[in-house]
C-alpha positions in Angstrom: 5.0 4.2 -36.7 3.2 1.6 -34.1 5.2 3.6 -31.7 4.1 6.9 -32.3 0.6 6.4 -32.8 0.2 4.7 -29.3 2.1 7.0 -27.9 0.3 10.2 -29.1 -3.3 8.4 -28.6 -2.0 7.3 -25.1 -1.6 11.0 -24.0 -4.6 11.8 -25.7 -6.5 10.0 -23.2 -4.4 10.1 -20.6 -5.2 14.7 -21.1 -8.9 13.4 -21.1 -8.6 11.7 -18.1 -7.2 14.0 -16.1 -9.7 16.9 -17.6 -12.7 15.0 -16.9 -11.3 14.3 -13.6 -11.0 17.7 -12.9 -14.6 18.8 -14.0 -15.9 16.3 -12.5 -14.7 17.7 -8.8 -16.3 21.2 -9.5 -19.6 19.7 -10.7 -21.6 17.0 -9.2 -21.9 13.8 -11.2 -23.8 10.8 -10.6 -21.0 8.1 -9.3 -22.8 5.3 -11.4 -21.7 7.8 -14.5 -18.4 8.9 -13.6 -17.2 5.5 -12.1 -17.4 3.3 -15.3 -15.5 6.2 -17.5 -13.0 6.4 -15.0 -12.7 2.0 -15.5 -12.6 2.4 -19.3 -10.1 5.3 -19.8 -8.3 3.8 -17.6 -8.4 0.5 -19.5 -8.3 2.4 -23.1 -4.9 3.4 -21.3 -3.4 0.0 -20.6 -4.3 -1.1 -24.3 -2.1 1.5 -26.0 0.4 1.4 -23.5 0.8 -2.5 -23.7 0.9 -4.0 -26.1 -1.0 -7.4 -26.6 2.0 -9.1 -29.0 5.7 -7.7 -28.8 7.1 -9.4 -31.3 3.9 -8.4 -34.2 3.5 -4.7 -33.9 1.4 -4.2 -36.2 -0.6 -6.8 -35.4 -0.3 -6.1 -31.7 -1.8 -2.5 -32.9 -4.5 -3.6 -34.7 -6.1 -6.0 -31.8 -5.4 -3.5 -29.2 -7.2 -0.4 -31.2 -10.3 -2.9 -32.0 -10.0 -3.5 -27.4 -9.9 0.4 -26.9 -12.7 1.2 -29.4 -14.9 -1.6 -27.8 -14.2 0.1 -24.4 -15.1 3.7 -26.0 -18.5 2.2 -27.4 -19.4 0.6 -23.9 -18.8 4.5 -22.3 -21.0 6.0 -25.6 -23.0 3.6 -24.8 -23.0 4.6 -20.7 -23.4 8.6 -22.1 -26.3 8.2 -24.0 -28.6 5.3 -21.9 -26.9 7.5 -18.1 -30.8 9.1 -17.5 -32.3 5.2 -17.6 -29.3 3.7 -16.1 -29.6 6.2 -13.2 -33.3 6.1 -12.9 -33.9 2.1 -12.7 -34.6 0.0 -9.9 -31.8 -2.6 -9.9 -33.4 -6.5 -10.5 -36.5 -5.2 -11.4 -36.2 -3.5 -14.3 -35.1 -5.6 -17.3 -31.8 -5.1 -19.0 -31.2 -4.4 -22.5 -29.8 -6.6 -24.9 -26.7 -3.8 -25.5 -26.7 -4.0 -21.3 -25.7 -7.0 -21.1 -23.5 -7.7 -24.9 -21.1 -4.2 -23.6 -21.0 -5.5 -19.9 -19.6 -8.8 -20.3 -17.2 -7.2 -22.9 -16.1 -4.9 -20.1 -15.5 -7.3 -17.8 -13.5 -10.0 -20.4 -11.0 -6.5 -21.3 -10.7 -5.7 -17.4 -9.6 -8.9 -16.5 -7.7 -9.1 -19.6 -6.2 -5.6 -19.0 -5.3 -7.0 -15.2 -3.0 -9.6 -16.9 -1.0 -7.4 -18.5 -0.6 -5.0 -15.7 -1.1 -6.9 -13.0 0.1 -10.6 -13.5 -1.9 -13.2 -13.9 -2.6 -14.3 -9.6 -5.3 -11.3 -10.1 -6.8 -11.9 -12.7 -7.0 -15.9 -11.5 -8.2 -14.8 -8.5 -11.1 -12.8 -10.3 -12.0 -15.7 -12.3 -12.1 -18.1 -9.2 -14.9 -15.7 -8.0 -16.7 -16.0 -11.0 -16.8 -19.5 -11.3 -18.0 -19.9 -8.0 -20.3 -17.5 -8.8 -22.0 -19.6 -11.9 -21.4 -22.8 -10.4 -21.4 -22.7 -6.6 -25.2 -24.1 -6.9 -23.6 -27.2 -7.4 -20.9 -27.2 -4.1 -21.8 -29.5 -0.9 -22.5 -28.0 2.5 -22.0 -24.7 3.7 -20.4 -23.6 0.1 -23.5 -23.8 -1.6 -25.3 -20.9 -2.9 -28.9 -20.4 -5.1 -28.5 -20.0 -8.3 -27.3 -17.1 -10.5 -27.9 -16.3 -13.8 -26.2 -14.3 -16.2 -28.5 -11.5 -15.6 -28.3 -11.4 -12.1 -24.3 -11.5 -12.8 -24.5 -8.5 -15.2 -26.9 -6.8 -12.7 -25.1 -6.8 -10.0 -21.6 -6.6 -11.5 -21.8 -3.6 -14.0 -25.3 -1.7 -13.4 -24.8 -1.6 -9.7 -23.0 0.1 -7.2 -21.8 -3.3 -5.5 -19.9 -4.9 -7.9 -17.0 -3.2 -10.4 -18.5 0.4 -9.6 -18.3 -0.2 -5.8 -16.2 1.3 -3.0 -12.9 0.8 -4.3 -12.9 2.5 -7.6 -15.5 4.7 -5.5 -12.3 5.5 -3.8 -9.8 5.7 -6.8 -11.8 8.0 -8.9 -13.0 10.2 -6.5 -9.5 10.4 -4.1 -6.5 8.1 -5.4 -6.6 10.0 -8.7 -6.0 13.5 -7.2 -3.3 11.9 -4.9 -0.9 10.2 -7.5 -1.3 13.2 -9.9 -0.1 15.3 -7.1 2.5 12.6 -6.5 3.4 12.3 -10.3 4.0 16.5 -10.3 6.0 16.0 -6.6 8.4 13.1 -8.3 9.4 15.3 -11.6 10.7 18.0 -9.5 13.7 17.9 -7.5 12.1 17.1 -4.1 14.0 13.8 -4.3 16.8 15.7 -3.8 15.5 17.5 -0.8 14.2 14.3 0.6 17.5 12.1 0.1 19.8 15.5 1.4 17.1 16.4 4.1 18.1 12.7 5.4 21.8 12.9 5.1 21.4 16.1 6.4 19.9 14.4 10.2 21.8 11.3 10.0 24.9 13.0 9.7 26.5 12.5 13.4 24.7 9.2 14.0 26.2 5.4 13.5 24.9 4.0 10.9 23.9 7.2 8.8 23.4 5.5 5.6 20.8 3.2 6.5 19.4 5.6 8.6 19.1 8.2 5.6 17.6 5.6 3.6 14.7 4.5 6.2 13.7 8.8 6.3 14.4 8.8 3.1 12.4 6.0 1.9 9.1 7.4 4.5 9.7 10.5 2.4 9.0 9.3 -0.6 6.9 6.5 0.5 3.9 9.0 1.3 3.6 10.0 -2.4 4.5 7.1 -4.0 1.7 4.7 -2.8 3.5 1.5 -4.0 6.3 -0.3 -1.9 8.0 -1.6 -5.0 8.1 2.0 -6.6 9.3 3.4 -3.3 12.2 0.9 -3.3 12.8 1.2 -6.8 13.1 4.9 -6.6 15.0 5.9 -3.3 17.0 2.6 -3.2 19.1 3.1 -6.6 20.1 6.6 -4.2 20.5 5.3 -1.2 21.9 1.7 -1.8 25.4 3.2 -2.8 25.5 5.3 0.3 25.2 2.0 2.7 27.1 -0.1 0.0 29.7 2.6 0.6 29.3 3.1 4.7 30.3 -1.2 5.3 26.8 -2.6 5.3 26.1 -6.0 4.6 24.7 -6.0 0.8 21.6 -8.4 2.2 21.4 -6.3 4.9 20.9 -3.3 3.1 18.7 -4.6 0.6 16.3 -5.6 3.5 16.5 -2.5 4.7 15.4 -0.7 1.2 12.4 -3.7 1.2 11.4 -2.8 4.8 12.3 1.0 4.5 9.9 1.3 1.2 7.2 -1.1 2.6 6.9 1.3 5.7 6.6 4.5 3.3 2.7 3.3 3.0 2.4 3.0 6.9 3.3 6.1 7.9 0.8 9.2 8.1 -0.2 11.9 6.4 -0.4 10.0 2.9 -0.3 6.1 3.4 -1.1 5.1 -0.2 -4.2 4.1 -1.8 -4.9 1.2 0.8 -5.9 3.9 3.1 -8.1 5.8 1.3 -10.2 2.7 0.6 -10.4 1.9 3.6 -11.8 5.1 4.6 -14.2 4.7 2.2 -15.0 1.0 3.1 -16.2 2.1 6.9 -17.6 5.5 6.3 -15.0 7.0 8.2 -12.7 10.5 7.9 -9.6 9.9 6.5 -8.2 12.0 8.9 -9.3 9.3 11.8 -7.1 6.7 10.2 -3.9 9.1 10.1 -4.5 9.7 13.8 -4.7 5.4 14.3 -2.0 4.8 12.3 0.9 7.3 14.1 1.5 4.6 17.3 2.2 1.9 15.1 4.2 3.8 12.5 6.6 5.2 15.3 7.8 1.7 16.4 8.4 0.6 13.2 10.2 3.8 11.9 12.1 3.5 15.4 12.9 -0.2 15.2 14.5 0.0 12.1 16.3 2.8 13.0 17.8 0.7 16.0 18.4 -2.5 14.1 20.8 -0.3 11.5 22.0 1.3 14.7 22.6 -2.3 16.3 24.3 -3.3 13.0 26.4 -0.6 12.2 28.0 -1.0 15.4 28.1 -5.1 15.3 30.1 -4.6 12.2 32.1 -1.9 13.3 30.9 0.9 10.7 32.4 4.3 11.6 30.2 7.2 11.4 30.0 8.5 7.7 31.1 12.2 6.7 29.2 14.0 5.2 29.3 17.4 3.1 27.3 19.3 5.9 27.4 22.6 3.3 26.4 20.7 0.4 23.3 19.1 2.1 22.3 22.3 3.5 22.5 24.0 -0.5 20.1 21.6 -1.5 17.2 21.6 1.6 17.6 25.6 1.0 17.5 25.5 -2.6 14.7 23.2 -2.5 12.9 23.3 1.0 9.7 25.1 -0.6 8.8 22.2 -2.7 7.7 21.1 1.4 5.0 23.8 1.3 2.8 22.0 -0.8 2.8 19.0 1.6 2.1 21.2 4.5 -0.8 22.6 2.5 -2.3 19.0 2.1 -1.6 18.4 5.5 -3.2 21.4 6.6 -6.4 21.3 4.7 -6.8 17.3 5.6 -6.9 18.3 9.7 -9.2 21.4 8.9 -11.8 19.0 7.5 -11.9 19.8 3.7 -12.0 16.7 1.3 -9.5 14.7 0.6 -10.1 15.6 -3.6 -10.1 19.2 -2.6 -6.7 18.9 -0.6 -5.1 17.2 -3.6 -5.9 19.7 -6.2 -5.2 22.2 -3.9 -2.0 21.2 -2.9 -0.7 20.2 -6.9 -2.0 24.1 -7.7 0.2 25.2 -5.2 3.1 22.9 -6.0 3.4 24.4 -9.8 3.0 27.7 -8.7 5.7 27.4 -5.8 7.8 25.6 -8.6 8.1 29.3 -9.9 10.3 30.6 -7.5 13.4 29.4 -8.7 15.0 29.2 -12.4 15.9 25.3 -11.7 12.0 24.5 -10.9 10.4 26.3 -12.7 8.1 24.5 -15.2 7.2 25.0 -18.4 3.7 23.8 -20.9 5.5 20.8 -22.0 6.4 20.3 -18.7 3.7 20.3 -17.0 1.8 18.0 -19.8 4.4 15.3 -19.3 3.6 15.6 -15.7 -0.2 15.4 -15.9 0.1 12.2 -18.6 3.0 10.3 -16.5 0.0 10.9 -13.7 -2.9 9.6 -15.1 -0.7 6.8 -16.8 0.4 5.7 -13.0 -2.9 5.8 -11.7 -3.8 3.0 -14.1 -1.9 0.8 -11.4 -4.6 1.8 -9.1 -7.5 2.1 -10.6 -7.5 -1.6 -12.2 -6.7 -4.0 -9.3 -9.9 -1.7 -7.7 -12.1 -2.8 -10.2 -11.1 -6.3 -10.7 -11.2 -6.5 -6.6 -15.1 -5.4 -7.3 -15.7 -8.0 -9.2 -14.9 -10.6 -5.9 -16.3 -8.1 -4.0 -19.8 -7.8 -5.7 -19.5 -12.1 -5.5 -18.6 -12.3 -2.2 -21.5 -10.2 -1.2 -24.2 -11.1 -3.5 -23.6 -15.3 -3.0 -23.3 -14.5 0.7 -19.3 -16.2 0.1 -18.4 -13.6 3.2 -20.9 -15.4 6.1 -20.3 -18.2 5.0 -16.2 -17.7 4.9 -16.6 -15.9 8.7 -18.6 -19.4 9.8 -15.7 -21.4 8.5 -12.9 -19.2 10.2 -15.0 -19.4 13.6 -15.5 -23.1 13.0 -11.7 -23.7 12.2 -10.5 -21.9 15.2 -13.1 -23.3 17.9 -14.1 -19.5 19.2 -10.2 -18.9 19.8 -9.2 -15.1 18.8 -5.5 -16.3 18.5 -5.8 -18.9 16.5 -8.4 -16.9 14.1 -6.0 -14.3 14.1 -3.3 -16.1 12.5 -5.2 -18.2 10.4 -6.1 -14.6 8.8 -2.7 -13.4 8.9 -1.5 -16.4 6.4 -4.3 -15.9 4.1 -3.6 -12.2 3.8 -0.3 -12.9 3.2 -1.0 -15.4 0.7 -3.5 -12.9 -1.0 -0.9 -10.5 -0.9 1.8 -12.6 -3.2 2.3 -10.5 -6.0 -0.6 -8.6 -6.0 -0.4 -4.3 -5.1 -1.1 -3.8 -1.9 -4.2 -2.1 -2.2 -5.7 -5.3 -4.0 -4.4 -7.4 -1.0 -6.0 -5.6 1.2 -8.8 -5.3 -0.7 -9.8 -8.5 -1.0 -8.5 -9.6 2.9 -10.9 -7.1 3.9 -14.1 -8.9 1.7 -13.7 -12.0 3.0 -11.8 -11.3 6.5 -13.4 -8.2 8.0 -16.6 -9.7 8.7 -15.4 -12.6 10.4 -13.3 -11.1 13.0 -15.8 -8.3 13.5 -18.1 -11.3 14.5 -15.1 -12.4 16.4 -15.6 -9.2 18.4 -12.9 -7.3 17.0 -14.4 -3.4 16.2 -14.5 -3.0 12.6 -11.5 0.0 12.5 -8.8 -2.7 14.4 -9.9 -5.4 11.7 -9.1 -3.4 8.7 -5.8 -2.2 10.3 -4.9 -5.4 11.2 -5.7 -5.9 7.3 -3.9 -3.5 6.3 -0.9 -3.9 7.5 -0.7 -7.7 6.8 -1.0 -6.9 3.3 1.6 -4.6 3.6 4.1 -7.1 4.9 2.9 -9.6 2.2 5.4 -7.1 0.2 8.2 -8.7 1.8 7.0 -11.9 2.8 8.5 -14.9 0.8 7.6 -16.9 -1.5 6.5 -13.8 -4.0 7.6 -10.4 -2.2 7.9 -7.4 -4.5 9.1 -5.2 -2.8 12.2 -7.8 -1.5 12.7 -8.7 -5.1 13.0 -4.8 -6.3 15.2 -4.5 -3.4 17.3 -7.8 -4.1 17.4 -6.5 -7.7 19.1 -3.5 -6.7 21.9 -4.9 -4.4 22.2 -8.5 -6.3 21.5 -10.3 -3.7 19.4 -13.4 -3.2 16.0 -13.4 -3.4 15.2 -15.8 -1.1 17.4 -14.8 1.4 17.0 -10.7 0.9 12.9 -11.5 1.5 14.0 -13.4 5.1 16.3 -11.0 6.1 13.7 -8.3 5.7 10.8 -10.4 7.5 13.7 -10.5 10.3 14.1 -6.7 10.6 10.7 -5.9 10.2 10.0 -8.9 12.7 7.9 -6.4 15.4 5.7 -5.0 12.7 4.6 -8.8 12.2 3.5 -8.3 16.2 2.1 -5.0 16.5 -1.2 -5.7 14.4 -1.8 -8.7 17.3 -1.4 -6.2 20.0 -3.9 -3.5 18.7 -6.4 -5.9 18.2 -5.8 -6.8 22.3 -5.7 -3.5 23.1 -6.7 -0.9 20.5 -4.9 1.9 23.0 -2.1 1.2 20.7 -4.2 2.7 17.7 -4.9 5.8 20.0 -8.7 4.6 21.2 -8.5 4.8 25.1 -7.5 6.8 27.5 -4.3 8.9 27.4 -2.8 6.6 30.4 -3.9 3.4 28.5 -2.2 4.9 25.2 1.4 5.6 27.1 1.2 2.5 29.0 0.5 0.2 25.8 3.1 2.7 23.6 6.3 2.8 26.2 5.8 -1.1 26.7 5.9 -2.0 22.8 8.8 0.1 22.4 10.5 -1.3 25.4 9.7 -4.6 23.8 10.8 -3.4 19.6 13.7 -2.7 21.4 14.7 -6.2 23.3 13.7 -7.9 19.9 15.7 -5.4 17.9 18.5 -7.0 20.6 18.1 -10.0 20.3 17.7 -9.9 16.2 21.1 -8.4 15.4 22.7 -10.2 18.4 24.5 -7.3 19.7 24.3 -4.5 22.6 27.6 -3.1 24.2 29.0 -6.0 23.0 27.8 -9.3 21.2 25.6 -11.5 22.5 25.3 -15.4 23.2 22.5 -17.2 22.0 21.0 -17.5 25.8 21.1 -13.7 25.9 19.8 -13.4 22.6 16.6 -16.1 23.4 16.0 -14.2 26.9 15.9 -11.0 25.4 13.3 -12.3 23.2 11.3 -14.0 25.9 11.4 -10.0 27.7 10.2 -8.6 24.1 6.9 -10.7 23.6 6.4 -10.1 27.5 6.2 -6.3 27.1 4.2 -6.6 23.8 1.9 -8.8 24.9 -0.9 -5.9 26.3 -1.0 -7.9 29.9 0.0 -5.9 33.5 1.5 -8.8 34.5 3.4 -9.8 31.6 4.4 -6.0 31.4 6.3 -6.5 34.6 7.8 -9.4 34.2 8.9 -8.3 30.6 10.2 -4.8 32.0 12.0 -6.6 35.0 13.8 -9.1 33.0 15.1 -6.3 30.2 16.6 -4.3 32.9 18.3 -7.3 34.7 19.5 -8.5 30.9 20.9 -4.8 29.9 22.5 -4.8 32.9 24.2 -7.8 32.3 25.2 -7.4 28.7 26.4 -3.9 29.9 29.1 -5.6 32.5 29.5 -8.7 29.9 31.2 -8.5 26.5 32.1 -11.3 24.9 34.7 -12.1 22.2 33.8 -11.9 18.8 34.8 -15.6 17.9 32.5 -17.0 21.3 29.6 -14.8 20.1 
């Protein structure tokens, strides 16, 4: 009985979502309104769909009904004060005594929903911020901050734009929500399928096919997924057999699902929810960050295609056969499930919004699902579709509200300057050294959190400091964002590794190194856009080749000297040289460039003429 009744109230709400949603992008509605009923459906969500005890039902039910009923009083409450709320000056006017009783309940059931979504880091996290909030009056030196009172806390958190209700659920309810119910719809049909055989398909004549099918295969799905661990989770139980079967290493091939799915969020037109924010964080068009991303995600597509073409060949892996008719059956069967993503596409690069695109292209998606008997979808269907949607969006939606919460404390204590002044003092003005110390904190922000509350918070307290490094403020939240991408993979706690290592049973520990190894040039390319943003497409067109051919030179030394094998295997000496010729051509230096360039020609030369036994290698 527990059972049904969450479930039936769960897609309830999950219907109510989704329809406000949708009314709310054909009629204009204050953000300060639609933003907190996007939060607490979202939240009424997580409390049916988890429950609070497993092991007392009924008891379970009972607390987690009295949560979603205090959440739906908060949004009456929202409904019937919205003309005040939208009309008063923040600080000045006076909050009510039901203001401030329903706010703090909010924020007690967000953070509490975070734990059981989430994890507990996040939620931690949040509660750091708060108690440095209340009682960072009382820190020494540059810590210190005037006092704040409950009020000013429930001002600035709830009836504000600059706390919960800021950018990043700005973001989720107004574009992420379109995107994943699209993605939800693009899942249920068959277009795995057409992604997995579309892959086979190209790989088919090439060493290494498996892996190969499972990197495209993985960027597929990756750009509708918006989450590394789902990515892996979903292509990997496909593709795994297929390199299982092919002679790849089992650690090997898990690193490549961790790496392959991590990248799915890197690669333009759809590059998860991250993106989006970001977007919204610098006032920028979306579209500009698609353009700024391409470089990058072409040398790491391309390195890990060459570091499964490197192994394949170390181990001696013949080149797969595969059912050429049977591939081309299902990309004809399936190829117009494509269209849809060509629409988005499309509409994004002639300037239409990104919540228009989204609906547009899910409209177009059921009705192309029409044209054959084996897509074709039906009410039920399509209502599964919409609630799965809204229930994955939940994922989303709540790690961008509890990052609002160190958001609207970072900003209102002035925690950012005063972080940006400790990184600056840390360093002693050096952009290197800055650099990395950001690059460990991200990651460490990163350890089991989504990426797009990584990123959020690395952005909060980073961004400002390296723009006042002199960084512009586009390369910093790259350079962001793709740290807390690799914090996916990145041991201690790497999800996406550990989805991956679940799949192949493999290690943990060594599945998470083996994928920081292969991905090791996606670890330098954020360092060399920040040198020379040519690499993110600002410059000239000669600037752009230049810094482009030179990285890839260099991906392809390290890729070399990674594996340990080119016509041949190669020493250790070979191996360290051909690293010493990578980080020459990456580094973004004319000099460096030559020297890099010379010695990769003198070293390919020589492993060309030189192969060496397998038991000397």
């Amino acid at each position: 009985m527990e059972t049904v009744v969450r479930k039936y109230l769960t897609s309830a709400i999950a219907l109510l979502w989704v329809g406000g949603q949708i009314f709310v992008a054909f009629s204009p509605v204050s953000g300060m309104l639609i933003r907190p009923l996007h939060v607490g459906l979202a939240l009424i969500i997580v409390f049916l769909s988890k429950p609070a005890i497993l092991r007392k039902p009924d008891v379970s039910l009972a607390i987690d009904l009295f949560f979603s009923a205090a959440v739906f009083f908060y949004m009456i409450h929202l409904l019937v004060s919205a003309d005040r709320i939208e009309t008063r000056i923040p600080f000045v006017d006076e909050l009510t005594g039901s203001d401030i009783f329903l706010s703090i309940i909010l924020i007690v059931l967000l953070l509490e929903a975070g734990r059981r979504v989430l994890g507990r880091s996040m939620t931690i996290v949040a509660l750091v911020f708060v108690c440095y909030s209340f009682f960072g009056a009382n820190l020494p030196g540059i810590l210190a901050h005037p006092e704040v009172t409950l009020n000013d806390f429930i001002e600035n958190q709830t009836m504000t734009s600059a706390g919960i209700f800021s950018s990043p659920i700005a973001a989720s309810s107004d574009t992420i929500f379109y995107f994943m119910i699209f993605g939800a719809f693009l899942a249920a049909t068959p277009a795995g399928k057409l992604f997995v055989a579309i892959a086979k398909y190209a790989t088919r004549k090439s060493v290494g096919g498996a892996g190969k099918a499972s990197i495209i295969a993985s960027g597929l799905f990756g750009m509708i997924s918006g989450s590394a661990a789902a990515n892996v989770a979903s292509v990997g139980v496909i593709t795994y057999p297929l390199m299982e079967k092919a002679g790849f290493r089992p650690v090997f091939s898990a690193a490549i699902l961790a790496t392959a799915g991590t990248g799915g969020q890197l690669i333009p037109p759809v590059m998860g929810a991250s993106a989006f924010i970001m977007a919204d964080m610098l006032g920028i068009p979306y579209f500009k960050i698609i353009l700024c991303a391409i470089l990058p995600s072409f040398l790491y597509v391309g390195s890990l295609f060459w570091a499964v073409h490197l192994d394949a060949s170390k181990q001696s892996i013949s080149i797969e056969k595969v059912d050429k008719t049977e591939q081309i059956k299902v990309i004809k069967n399936y190829l117009h499930l494509l269209l849809p993503i060509v629409v988005l596409i499309m509409l994004i690069a002639l300037g239409r919004s990104l919540m228009y695109s989204s609906i547009m292209a899910t409209i177009s998606l059921m009705v192309l699902c029409q044209v054959r008997k084996d897509t074709r979808l039906s009410i039920r269907e399509i209502l599964k579709m919409t609630i799965d949607g809204a229930k994955s969006c939940v994922i989303v939606t709540l790690p961008c509200a509890i990052a609002g919460i160190v958001i609207g404390e970072v900003v209102y204590t002035g925690l950012g300057l005063r972080f940006s002044a400790l990184i600056a003092a840390f360093s002693s003005g050096s952009l290197l050294l800055a650099l990395l110390m950001s690059t460990v904190m991200i990651i460490i922000m990163g350890m089991g959190m989504p990426t797009s509350a990584a990123y959020i918070m690395s952005a909060v307290l980073l961004a400002p400091a390296m723009q006042n490094l002199g960084i512009e403020p586009l390369v910093a939240h790259m350079f962001i964002f793709y740290f807390a991408n690799m914090s996916m993979i990145t041991p201690p706690v790497a999800i996406a590794s550990y989805a991956a290592a679940g799949i192949a049973k493999t290690n943990l520990w060594e599945t998470g190194m083996e994928a920081v190894r292969i991905a090791l040039i996606l670890f330098l390319i954020p360092f060399v856009f920040v040198y020379n943003p040519a690499l993110l497409g600002l410059g000239s067109v000669v600037s752009v080749v230049i810094v482009f051919c030179t990285c890839a030179a260099g991906a392809t030394a390290l890729g070399i000297a990674i594996i340990g094998y080119w016509n041949g295997f190669a020493p250790l000496w070979t191996r360290i040289a051909f690293i010493f010729v990578a980080l020459c051509m990456i580094i973004p230096e004319t000099i460096t460039d030559i020297i890099g360039v010379a010695g990769f020609i003198v070293l390919l030369a020589f492993q060309r003429k030189k192969r060496l036994p397998r038991h000397l290698a």
